[in-house]
MIFIRO-768019 format. One line per field, with one value per atom (N, C-alpha, C): residue number from 1; x, y, z. Coordinates in pm, whole numbers, always signed. Layout:
N
markol: c(NUM|...) .
x: c(X|...) .
y: c(Y|...) .
z: c(Z|...) .
//
This chain:
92
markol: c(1|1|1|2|2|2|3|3|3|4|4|4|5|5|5|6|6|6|7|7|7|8|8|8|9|9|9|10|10|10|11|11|11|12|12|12|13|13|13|14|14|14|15|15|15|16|16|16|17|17|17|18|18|18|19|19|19|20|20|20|21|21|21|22|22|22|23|23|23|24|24|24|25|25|25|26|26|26|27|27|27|28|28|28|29|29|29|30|30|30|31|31|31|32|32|32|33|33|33|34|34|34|35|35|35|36|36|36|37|37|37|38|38|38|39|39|39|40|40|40|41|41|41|42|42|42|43|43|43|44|44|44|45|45|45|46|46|46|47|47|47|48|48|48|49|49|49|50|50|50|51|51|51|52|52|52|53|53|53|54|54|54|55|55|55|56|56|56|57|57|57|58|58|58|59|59|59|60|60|60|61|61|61|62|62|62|63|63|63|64|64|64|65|65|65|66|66|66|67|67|67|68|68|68|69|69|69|70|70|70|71|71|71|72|72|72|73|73|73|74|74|74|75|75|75|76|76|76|77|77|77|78|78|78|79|79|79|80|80|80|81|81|81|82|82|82|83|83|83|84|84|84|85|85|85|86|86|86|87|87|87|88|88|88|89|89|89|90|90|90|91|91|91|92|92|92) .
x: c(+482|+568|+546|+639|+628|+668|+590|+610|+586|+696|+647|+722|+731|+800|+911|+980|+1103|+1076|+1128|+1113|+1269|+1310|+1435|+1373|+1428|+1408|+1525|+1505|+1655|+1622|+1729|+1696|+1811|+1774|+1934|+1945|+1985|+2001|+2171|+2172|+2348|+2453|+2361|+2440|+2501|+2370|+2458|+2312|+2335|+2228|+2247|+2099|+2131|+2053|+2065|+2005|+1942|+1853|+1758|+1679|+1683|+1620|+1539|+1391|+1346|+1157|+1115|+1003|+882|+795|+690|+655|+713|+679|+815|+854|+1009|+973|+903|+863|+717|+671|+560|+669|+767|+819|+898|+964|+995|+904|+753|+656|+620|+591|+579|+674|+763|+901|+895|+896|+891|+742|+653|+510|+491|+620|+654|+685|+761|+811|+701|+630|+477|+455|+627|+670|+626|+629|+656|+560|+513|+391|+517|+465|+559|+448|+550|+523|+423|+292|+231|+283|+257|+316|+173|+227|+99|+35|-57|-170|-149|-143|-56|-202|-127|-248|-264|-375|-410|-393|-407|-394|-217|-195|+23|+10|+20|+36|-7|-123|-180|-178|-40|+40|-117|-226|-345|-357|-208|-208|-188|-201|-187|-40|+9|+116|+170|+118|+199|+166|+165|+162|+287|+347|+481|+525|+532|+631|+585|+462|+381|+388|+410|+430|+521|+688|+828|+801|+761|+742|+681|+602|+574|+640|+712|+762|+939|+918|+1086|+985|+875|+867|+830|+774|+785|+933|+1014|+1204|+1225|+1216|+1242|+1133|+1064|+1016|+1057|+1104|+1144|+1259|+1353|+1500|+1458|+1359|+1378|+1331|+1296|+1277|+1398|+1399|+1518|+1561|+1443|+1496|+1472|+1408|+1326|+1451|+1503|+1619|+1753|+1772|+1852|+1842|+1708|+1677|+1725|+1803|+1890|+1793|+1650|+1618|+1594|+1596|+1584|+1681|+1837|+1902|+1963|+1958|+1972|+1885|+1737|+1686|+1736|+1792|+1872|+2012) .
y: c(-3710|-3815|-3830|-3813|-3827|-3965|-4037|-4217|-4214|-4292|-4304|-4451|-4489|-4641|-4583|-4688|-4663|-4806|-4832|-4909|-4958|-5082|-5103|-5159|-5062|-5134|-5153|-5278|-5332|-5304|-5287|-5256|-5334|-5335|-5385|-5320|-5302|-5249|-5242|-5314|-5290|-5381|-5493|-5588|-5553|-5484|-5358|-5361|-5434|-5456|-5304|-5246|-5146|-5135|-5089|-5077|-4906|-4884|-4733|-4787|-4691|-4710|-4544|-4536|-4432|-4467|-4326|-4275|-4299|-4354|-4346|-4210|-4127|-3962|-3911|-4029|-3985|-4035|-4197|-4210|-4148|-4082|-3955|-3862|-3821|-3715|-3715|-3845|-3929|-3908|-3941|-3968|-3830|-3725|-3588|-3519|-3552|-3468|-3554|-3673|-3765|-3760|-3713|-3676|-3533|-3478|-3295|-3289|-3422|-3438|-3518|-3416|-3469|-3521|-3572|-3684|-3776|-3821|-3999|-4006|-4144|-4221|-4223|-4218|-4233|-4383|-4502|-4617|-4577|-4683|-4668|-4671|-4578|-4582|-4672|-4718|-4766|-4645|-4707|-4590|-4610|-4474|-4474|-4512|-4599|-4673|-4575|-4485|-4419|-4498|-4619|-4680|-4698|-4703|-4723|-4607|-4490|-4396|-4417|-4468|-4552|-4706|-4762|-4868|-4967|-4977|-5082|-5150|-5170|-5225|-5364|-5456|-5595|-5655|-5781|-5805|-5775|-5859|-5897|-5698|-5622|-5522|-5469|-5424|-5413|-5471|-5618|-5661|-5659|-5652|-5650|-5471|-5402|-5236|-5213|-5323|-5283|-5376|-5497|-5517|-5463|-5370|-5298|-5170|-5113|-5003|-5041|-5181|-5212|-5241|-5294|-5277|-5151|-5044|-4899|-4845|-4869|-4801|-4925|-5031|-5114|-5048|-5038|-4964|-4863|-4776|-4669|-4741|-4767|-4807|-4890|-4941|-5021|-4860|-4765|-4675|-4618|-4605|-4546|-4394|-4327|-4211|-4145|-4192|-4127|-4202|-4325|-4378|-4283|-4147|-4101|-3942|-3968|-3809|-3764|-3652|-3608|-3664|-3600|-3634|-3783|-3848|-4034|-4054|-4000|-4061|-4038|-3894|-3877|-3959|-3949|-4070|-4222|-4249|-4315|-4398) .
z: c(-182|-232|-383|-457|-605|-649|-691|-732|-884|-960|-1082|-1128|-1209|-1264|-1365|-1350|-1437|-1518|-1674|-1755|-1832|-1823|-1848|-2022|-2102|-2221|-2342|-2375|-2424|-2592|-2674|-2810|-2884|-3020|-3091|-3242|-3271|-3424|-3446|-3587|-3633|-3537|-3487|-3420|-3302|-3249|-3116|-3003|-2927|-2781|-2665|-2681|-2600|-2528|-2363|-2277|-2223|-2215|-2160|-2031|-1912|-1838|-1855|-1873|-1931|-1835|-1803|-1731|-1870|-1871|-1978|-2025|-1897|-1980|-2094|-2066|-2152|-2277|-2308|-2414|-2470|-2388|-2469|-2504|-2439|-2548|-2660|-2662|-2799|-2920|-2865|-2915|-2992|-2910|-2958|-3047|-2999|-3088|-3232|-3235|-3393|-3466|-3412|-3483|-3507|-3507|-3528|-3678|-3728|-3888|-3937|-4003|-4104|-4218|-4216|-4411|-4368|-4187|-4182|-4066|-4117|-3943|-3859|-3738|-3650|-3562|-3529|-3487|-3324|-3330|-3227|-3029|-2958|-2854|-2746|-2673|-2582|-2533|-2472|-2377|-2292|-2218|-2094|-1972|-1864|-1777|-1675|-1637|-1536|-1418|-1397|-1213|-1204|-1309|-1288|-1131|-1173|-1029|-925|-922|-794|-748|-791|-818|-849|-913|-892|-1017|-1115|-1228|-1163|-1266|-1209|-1268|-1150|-1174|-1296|-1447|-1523|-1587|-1555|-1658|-1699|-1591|-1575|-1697|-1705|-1789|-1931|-1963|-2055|-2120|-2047|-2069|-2118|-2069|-2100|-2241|-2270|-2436|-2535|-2469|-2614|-2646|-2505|-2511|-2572|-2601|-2673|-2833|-2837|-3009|-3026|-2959|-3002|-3081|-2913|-2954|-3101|-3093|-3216|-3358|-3355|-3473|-3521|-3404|-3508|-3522|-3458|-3530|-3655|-3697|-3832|-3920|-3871|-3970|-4072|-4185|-4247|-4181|-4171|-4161|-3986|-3937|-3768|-3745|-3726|-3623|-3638|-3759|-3715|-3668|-3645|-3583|-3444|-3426|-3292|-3176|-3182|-3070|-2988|-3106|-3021|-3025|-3114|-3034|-2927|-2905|-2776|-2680|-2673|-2628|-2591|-2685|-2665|-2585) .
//
């Protein structure tokens, strides 16, 4: 049985509310592909919780996981130049 979490994370930039429902392995590869261009920091991603797979995180993580994983996607969008790189926005 393959179990993993899905993360609804809401964003806004340019007066425009957008919705991603995205796998935390999806935002490691966000993560990888934007730390490939070595001009710019690329914004901190959380650490990913080893008990998530063995569902033994506690209630509030969940919701506490999807807020930082919206100021991650929100950081880069305040970036000038990473918010228009192909691969997030395809991400996107």
């Amino acid at each position: 049985m393959t179990s993993y979490k899905l993360y609804l994370v809401k964003t806004w930039a340019e007066n425009k509310i957008s919705e991603v429902v995205r796998r935390f392995s999806d935002f490691e590869w966000i993560y990888e592909k934007l730390i490939m261009i070595k001009k710019f920091l690329v914004p901190y991603l959380p650490q990913k919780n080893v008990f998530a797979k063995f569902n033994l995180e506690d209630k509030g993580f969940k919701k506490q996981r999807v807020m930082e994983l919206e100021i991650f996607v929100q950081n880069i969008l305040c970036h000038n130049h990473l918010r228009y790189n192909k691969y997030f926005s395809n991400f996107l």
